[in-house]
C-alpha positions as CSV (number, residue, x, y, z in Angstrom):
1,X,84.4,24.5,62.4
2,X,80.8,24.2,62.8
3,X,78.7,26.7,60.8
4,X,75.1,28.8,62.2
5,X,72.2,28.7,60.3
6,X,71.3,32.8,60.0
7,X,68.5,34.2,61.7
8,X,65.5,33.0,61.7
9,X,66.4,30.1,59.2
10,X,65.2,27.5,62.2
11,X,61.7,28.9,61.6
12,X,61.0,27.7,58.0
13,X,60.5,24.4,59.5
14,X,57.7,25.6,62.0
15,X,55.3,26.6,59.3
16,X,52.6,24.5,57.7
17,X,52.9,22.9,54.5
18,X,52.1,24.6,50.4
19,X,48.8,25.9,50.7
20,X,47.3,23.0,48.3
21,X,48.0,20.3,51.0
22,X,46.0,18.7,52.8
23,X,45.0,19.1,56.3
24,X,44.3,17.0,59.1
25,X,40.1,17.5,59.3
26,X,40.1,17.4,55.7
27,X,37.2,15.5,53.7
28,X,37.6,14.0,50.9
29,X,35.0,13.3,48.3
30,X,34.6,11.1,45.3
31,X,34.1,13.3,42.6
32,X,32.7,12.0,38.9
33,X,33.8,14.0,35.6
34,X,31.1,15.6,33.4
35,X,31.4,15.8,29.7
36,X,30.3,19.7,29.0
37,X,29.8,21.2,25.0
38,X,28.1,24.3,23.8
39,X,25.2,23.2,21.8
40,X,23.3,24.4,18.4
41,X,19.9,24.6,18.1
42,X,16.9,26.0,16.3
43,X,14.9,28.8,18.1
44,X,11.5,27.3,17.7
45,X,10.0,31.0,18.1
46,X,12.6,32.6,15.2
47,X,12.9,29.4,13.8
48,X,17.2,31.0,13.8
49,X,20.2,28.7,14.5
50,X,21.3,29.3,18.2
51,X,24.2,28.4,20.4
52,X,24.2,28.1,24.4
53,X,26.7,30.9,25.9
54,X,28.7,28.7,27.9
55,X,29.4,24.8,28.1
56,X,26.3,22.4,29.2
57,X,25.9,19.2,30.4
58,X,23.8,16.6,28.2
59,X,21.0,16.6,30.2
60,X,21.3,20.2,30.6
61,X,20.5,20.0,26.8
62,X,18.1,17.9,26.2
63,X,15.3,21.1,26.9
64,X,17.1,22.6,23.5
65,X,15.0,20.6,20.5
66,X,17.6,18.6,18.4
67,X,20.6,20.4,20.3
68,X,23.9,19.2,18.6
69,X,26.9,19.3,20.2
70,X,29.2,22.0,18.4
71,X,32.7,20.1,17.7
72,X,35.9,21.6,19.7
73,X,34.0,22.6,22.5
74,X,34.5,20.1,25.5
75,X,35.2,20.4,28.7
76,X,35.4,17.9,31.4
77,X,34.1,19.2,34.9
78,X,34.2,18.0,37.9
79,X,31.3,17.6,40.1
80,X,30.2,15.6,43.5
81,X,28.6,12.5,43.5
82,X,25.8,13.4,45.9
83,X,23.2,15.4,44.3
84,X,22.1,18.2,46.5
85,X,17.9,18.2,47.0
86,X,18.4,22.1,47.7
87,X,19.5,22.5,44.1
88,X,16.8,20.4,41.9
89,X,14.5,22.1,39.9
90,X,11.3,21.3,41.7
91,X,12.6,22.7,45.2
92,X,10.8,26.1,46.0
93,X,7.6,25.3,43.7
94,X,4.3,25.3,45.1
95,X,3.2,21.9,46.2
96,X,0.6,20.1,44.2
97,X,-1.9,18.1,46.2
């Protein structure tokens, strides 16, 4: 006796893949990790102990005066490899000549 598959069953098979999956024109990038900490400093205005709101970069902190890293607070993120000239902090300043 040969069973049916119900209605409609046939059709799972026509639709794409889990959403996460890649597709065909997809591009895919090298991407480099990024050690990220909150940071302590001291305000040179106050001359108060501060700490940065949200997870930084190194270089990010190196415009904090002798910014220490606060333990427990890593993160790893992930970032492209081509730096963007859109995004540096330079772009949109009056040219010097």
């Amino acid at each position: 006796m040969l069973l049916r598959p119900p209605s409609g069953a046939g059709r799972r098979s026509l639709l794409p893949g889990p959403v996460n999956a890649p597709f065909p024109g997809a591009v895919h990038r090298a991407m480099k990790l990024v050690e990220c900490w909150r940071w302590r400093f001291r305000d040179p205005a106050s001359g108060r102990m501060c700490r940065t709101m949200y997870p930084i970069s190194e270089e990010e902190a190196r415009k904090f005066p002798q910014a220490e890293r606060v333990p427990g607070t890593l993160i790893m993120r992930e970032v492209d490899e081509i730096d963007f000239a859109d995004t540096l902090p330079f772009v949109g300043a009056p040219a010097t000549e």
